[in-house]
Rosetta silent file (secondary structure, phi, psi, omega in degrees, C-alpha in Angstrom):
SEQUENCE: XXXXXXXXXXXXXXXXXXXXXXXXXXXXXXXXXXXXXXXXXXXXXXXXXXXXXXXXXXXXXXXXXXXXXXXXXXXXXXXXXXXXXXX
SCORE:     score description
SCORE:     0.000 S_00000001
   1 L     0.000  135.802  173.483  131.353  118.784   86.199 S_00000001
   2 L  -141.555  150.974 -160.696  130.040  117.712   89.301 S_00000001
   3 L   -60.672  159.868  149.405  131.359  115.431   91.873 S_00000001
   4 L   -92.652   78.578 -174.032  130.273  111.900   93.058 S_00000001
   5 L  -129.729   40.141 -174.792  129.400  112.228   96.351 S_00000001
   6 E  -118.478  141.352 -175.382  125.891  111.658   96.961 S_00000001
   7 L   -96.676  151.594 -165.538  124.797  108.658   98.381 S_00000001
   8 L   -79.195  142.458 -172.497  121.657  106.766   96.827 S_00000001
   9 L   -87.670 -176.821 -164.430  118.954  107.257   99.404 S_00000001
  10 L   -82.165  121.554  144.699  116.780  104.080  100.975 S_00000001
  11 L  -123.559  152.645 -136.905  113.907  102.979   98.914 S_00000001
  12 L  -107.510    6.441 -169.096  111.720  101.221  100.359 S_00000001
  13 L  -154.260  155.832  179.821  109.468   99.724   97.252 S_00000001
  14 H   -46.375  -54.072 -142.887  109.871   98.819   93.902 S_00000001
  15 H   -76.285  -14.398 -179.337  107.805  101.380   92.809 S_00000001
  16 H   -70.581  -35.085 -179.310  109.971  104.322   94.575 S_00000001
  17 H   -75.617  -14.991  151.079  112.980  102.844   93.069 S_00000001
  18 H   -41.142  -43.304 -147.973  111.599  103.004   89.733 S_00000001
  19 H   -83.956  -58.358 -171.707  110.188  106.481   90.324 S_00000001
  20 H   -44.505  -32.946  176.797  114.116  107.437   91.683 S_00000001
  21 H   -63.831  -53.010  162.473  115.715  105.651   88.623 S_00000001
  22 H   -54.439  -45.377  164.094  113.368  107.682   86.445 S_00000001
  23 H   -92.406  -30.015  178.703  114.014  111.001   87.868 S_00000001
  24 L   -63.107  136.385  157.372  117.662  111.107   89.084 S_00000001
  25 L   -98.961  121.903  144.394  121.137  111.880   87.187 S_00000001
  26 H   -65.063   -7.336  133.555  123.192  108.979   88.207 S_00000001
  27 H   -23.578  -36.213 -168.814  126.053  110.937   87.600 S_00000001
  28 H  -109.637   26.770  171.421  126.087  112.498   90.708 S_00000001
  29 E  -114.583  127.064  174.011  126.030  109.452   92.659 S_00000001
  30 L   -73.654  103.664  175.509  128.751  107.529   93.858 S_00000001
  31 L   -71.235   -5.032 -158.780  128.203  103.926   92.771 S_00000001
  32 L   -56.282  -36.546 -142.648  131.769  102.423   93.677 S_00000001
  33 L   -87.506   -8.570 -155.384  129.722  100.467   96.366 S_00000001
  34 L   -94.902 -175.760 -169.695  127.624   98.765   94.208 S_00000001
  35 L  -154.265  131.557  176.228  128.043   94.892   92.802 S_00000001
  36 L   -59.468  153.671 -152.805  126.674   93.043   89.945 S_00000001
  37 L  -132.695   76.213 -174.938  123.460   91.437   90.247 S_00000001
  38 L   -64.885  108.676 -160.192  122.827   87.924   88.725 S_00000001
  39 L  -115.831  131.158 -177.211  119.170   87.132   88.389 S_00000001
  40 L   -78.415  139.917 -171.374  118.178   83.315   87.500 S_00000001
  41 L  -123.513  -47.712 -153.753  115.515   83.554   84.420 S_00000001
  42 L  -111.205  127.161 -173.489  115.408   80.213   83.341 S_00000001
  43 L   -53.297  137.735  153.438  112.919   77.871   85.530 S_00000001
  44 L   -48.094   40.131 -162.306  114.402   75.092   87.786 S_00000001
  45 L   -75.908  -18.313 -173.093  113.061   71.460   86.484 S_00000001
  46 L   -88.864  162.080 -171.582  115.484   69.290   87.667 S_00000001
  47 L  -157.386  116.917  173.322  116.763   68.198   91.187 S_00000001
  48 L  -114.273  149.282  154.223  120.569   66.450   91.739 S_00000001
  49 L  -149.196  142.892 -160.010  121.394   65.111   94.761 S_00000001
  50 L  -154.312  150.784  169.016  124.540   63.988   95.670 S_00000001
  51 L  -105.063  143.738 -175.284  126.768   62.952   98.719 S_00000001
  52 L  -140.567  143.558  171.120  129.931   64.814   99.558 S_00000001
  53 L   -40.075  149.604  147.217  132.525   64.289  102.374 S_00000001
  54 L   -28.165  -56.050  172.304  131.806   66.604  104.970 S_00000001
  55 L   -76.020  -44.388  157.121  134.664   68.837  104.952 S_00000001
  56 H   -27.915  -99.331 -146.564  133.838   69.594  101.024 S_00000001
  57 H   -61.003   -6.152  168.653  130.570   70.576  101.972 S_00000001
  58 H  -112.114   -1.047  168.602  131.684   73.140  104.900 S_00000001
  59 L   -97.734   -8.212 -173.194  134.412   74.185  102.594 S_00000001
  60 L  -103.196  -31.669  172.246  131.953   74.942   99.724 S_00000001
  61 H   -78.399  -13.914 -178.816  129.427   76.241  102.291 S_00000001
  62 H  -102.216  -24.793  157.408  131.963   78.915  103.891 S_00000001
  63 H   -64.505  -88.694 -170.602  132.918   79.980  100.145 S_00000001
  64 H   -32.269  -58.832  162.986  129.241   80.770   99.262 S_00000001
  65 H   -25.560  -45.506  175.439  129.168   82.600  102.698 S_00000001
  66 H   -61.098  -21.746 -164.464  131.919   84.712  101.297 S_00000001
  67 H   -99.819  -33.075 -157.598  130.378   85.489   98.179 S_00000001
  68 L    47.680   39.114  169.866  127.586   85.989  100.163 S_00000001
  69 L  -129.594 -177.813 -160.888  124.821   83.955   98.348 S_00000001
  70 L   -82.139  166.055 -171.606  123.365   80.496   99.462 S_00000001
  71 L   -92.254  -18.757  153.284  125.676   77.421   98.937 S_00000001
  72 L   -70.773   -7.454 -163.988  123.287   75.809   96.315 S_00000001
  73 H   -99.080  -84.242 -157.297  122.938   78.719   93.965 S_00000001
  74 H   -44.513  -18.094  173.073  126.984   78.580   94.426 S_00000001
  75 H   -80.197  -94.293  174.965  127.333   74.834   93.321 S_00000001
  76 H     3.980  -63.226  171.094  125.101   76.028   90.397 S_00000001
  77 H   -43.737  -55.257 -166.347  127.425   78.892   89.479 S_00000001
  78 H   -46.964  -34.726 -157.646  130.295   76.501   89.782 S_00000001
  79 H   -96.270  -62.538  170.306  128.765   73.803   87.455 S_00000001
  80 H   -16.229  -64.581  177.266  127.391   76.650   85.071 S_00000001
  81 H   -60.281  -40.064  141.482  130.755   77.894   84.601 S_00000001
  82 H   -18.752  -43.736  163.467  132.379   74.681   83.950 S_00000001
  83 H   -80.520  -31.007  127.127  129.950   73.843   81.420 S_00000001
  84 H   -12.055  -62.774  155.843  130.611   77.297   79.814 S_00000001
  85 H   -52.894  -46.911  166.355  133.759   76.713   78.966 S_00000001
  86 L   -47.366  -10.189 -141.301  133.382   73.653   77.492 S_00000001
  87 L  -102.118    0.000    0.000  130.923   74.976   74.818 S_00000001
């Protein structure tokens, strides 16, 4: 058995992380650090705009901060999930 204590090293291009992905046991790397990774697929035809009180919109913008992704992608999540449920 062998421990996870190697850290994944800096790559600095697509194609090295491919090459590293390809060659590596990810076994021996400690991954605890890592975080899912949503990627948007489906194109963007549409455009809302809307007015919101002020403090909403710095309380929704300081959440996204937090989250660390932009505060429109995070309205997006919000109303995705919402709509989710319903189905």
């Amino acid at each position: 058995m062998s421990s996870k204590n190697r850290s994944i090293p800096s790559l600095h291009s697509d194609e090295a992380a491919e090459d590293f992905i390809a060659t590596a046991d990810l076994t021996q790397y400690d991954l605890s650090a890592f975080k899912p990774m949503r990627f948007e697929i489906e194109p963007k035809a549409a455009a809302l705009n809307m007015r919101l009180p002020a403090s909403l919109l710095n309380a929704v913008k300081a959440r996204a901060k937090a989250k660390g992704i932009p505060y429109t992608r995070y309205v997006r999540m919000l109303l995705e999930t919402d709509v989710a449920q319903m189905r």
